[in-house]
VOLOVEX-355121 format. One record per atom (N, C-alpha, C, O, CB): residue in three letters; z, y, x. Coordinates in steps of 0.05 Angstrom, whole numbers, plus 5000, padded with zeros to 4 digits. Last residue first. Glycine has a CB too. Layout:
Ala_Z_Y_X
...
! end
This chain:
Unk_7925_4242_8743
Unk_7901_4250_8742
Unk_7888_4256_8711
Unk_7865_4264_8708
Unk_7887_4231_8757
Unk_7980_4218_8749
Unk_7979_4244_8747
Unk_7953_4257_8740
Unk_7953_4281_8733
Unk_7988_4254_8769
Unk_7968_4175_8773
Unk_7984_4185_8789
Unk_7968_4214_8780
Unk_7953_4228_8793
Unk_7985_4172_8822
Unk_7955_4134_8730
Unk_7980_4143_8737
Unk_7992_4162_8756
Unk_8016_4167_8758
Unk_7989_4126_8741
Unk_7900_4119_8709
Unk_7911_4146_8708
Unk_7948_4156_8716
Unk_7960_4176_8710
Unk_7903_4153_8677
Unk_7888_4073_8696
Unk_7905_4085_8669
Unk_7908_4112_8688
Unk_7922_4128_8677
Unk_7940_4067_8654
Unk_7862_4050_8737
Unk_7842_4067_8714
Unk_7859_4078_8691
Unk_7850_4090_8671
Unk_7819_4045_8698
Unk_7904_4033_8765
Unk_7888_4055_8776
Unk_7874_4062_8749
Unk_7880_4084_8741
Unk_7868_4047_8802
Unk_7962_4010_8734
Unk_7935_4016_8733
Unk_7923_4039_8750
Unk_7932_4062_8748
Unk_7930_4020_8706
Unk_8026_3994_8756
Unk_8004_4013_8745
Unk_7976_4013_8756
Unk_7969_4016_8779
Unk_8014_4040_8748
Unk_8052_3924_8749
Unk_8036_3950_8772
Unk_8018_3969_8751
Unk_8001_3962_8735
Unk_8007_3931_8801
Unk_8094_3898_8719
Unk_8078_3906_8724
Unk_8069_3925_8739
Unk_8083_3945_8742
Unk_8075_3907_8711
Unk_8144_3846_8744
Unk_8147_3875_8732
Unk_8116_3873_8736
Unk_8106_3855_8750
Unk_8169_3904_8750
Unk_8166_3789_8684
Unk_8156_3810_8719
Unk_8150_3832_8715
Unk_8149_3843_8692
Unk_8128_3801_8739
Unk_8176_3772_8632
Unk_8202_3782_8654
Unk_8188_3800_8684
Unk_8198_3818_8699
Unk_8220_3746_8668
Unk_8135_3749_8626
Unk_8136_3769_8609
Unk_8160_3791_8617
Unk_8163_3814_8612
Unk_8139_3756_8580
Unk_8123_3712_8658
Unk_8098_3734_8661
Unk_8113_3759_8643
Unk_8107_3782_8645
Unk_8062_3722_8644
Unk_8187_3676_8685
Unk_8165_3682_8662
Unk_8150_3711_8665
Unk_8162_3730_8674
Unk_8181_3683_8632
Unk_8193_3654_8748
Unk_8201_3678_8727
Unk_8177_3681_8710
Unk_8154_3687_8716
Unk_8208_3709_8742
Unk_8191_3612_8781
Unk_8191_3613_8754
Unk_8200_3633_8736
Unk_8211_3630_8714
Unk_8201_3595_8749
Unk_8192_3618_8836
Unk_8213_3624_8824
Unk_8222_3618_8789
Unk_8243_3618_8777
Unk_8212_3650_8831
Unk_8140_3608_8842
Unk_8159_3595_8855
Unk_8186_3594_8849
Unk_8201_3575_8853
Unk_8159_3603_8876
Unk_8119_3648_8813
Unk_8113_3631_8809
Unk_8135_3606_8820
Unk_8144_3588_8806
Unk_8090_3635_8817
Unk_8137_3703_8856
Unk_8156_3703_8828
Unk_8148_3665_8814
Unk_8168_3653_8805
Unk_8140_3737_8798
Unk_8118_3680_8896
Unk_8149_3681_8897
Unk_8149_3676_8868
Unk_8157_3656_8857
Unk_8165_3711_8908
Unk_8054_3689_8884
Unk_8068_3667_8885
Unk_8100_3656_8893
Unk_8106_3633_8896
Unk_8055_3658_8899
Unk_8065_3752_8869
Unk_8056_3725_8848
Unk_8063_3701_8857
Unk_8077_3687_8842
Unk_8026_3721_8843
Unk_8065_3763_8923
Unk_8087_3770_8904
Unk_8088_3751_8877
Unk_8108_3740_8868
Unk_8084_3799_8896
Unk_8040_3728_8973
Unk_8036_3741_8950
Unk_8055_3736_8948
Unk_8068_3717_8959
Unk_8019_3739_8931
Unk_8054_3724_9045
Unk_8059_3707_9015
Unk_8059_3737_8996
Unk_8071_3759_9000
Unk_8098_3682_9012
Unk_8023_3708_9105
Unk_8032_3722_9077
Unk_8030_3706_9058
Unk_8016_3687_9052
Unk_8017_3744_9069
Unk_8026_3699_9173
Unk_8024_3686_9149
Unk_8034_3717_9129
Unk_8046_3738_9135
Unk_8046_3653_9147
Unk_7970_3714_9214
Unk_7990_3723_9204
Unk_7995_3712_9174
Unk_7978_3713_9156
Unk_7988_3749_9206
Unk_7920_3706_9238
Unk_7936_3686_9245
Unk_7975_3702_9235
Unk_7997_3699_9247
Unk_7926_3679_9284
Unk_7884_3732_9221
Unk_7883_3747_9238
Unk_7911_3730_9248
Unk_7925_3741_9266
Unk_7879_3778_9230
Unk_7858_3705_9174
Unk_7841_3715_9205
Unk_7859_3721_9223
Unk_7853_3714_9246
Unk_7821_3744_9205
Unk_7926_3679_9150
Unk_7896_3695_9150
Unk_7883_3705_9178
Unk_7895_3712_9198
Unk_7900_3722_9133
Unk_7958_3630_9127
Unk_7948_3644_9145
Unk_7922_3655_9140
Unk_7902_3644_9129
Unk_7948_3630_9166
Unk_8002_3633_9067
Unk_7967_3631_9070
Unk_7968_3642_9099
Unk_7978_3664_9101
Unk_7944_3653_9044
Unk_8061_3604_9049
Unk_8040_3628_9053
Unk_8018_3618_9055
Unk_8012_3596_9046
Unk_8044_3645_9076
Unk_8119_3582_9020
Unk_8099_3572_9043
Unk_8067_3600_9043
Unk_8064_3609_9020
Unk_8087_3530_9030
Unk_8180_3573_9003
Unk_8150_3581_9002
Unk_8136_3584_9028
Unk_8144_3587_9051
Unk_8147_3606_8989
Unk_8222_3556_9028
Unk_8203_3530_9011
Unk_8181_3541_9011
Unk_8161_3529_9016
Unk_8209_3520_8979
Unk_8263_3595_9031
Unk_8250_3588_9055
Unk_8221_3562_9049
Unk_8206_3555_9067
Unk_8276_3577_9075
Unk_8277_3606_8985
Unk_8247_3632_8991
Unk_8239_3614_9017
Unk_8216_3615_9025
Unk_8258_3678_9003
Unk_8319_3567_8980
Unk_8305_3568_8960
Unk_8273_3592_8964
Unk_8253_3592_8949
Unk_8328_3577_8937
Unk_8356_3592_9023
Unk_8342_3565_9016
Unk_8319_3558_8997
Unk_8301_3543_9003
Unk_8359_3549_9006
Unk_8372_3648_9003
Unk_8351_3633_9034
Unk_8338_3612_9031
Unk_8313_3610_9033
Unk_8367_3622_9061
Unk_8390_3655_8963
Unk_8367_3658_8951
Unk_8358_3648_8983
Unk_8335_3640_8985
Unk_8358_3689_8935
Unk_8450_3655_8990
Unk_8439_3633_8962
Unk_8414_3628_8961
Unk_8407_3605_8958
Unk_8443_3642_8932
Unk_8456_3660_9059
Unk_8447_3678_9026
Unk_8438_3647_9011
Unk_8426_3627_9018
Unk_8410_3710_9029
Unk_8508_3634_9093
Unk_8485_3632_9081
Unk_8473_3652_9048
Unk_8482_3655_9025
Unk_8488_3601_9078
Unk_8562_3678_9103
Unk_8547_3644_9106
Unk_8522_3655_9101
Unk_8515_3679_9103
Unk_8556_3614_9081
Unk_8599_3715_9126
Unk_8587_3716_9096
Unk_8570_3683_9092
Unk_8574_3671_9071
Unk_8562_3747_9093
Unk_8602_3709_9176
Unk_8628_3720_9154
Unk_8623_3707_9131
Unk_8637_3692_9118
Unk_8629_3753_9146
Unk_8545_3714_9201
Unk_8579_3688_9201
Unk_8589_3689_9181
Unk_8588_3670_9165
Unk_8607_3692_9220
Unk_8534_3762_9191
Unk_8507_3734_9178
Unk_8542_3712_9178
Unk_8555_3701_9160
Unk_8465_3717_9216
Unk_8562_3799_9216
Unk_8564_3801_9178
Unk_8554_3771_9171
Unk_8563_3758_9152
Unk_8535_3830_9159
Unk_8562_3778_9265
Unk_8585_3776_9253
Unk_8593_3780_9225
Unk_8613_3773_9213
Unk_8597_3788_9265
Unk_8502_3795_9266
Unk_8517_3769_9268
Unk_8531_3764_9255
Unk_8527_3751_9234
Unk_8529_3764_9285
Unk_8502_3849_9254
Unk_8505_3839_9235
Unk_8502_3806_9244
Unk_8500_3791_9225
Unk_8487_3852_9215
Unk_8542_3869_9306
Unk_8551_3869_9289
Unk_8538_3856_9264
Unk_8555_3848_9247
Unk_8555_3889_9291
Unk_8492_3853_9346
Unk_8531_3836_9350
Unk_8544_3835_9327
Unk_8556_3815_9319
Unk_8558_3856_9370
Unk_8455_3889_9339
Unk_8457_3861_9333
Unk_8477_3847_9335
Unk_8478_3826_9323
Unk_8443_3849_9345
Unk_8491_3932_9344
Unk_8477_3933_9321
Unk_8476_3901_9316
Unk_8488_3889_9298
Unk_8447_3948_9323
Unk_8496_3923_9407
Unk_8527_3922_9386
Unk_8513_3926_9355
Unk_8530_3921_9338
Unk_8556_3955_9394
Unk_8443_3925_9417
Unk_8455_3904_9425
Unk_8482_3897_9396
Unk_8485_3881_9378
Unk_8467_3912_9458
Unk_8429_3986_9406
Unk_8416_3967_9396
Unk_8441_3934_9401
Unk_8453_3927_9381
Unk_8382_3969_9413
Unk_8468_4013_9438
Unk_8472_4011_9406
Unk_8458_3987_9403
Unk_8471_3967_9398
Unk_8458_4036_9386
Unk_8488_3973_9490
Unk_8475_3991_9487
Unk_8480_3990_9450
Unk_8492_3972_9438
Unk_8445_3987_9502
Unk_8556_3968_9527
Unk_8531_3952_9508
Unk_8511_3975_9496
Unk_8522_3997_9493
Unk_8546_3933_9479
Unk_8589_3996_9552
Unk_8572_3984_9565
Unk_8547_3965_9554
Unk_8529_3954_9566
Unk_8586_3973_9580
Unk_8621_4018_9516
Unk_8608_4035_9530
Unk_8586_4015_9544
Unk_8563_4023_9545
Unk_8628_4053_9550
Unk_8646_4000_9452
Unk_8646_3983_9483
Unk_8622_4002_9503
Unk_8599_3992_9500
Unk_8634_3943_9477
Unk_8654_4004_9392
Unk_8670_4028_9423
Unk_8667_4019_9455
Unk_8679_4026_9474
Unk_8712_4031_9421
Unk_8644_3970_9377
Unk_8625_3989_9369
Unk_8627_4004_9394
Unk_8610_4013_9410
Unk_8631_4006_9342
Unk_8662_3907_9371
Unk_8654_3918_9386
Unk_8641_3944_9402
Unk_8633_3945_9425
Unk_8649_3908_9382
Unk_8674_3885_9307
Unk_8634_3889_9326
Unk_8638_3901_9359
Unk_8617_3904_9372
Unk_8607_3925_9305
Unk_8727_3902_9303
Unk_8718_3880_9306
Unk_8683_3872_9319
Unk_8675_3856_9337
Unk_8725_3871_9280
Unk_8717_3959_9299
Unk_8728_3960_9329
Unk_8718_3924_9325
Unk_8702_3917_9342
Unk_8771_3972_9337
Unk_8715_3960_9243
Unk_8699_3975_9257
Unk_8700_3957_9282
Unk_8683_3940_9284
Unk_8708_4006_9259
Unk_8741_3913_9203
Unk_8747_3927_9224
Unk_8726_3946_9241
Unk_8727_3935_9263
Unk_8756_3908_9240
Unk_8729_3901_9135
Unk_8723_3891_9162
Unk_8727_3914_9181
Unk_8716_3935_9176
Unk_8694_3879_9163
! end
């Protein structure tokens, strides 16, 4: 893909702007991500503070990746960071 096709060398657009011009023209090119449709289903929890989140457990759940395929988090009581 062309540098000069985004626009890069245009003095009168600011970076930020030709940044967003340019991954437009990546989001066009390319279509739709596979995995969009399928992450856009999950659904979150609003909390106090009116911000949604979604656990990592409930992607991978959503996803159906078996318990034995996910990755694990180190233990604070195993002592991982060296203690």
């Amino acid at each position: 893909m062309p540098i000069n096709q985004f626009n890069v060398g245009c003095p009168h657009r600011s970076f930020t702007q030709r940044l967003r011009d340019a991954a437009e023209a990546v989001r066009r090119e390319n279509g739709e991500d596979p995995w969009e449709a399928v992450l856009r289903e999950i659904k979150g929890h609003i909390g106090a503070d009116g911000v949604e989140r979604v656990s990592t457990t409930e992607v991978f759940d959503h996803l159906e990746i078996p318990m034995k395929r996910r990755p694990s988090l180190p233990s604070a009581s195993r002592g991982s960071c060296g203690s």
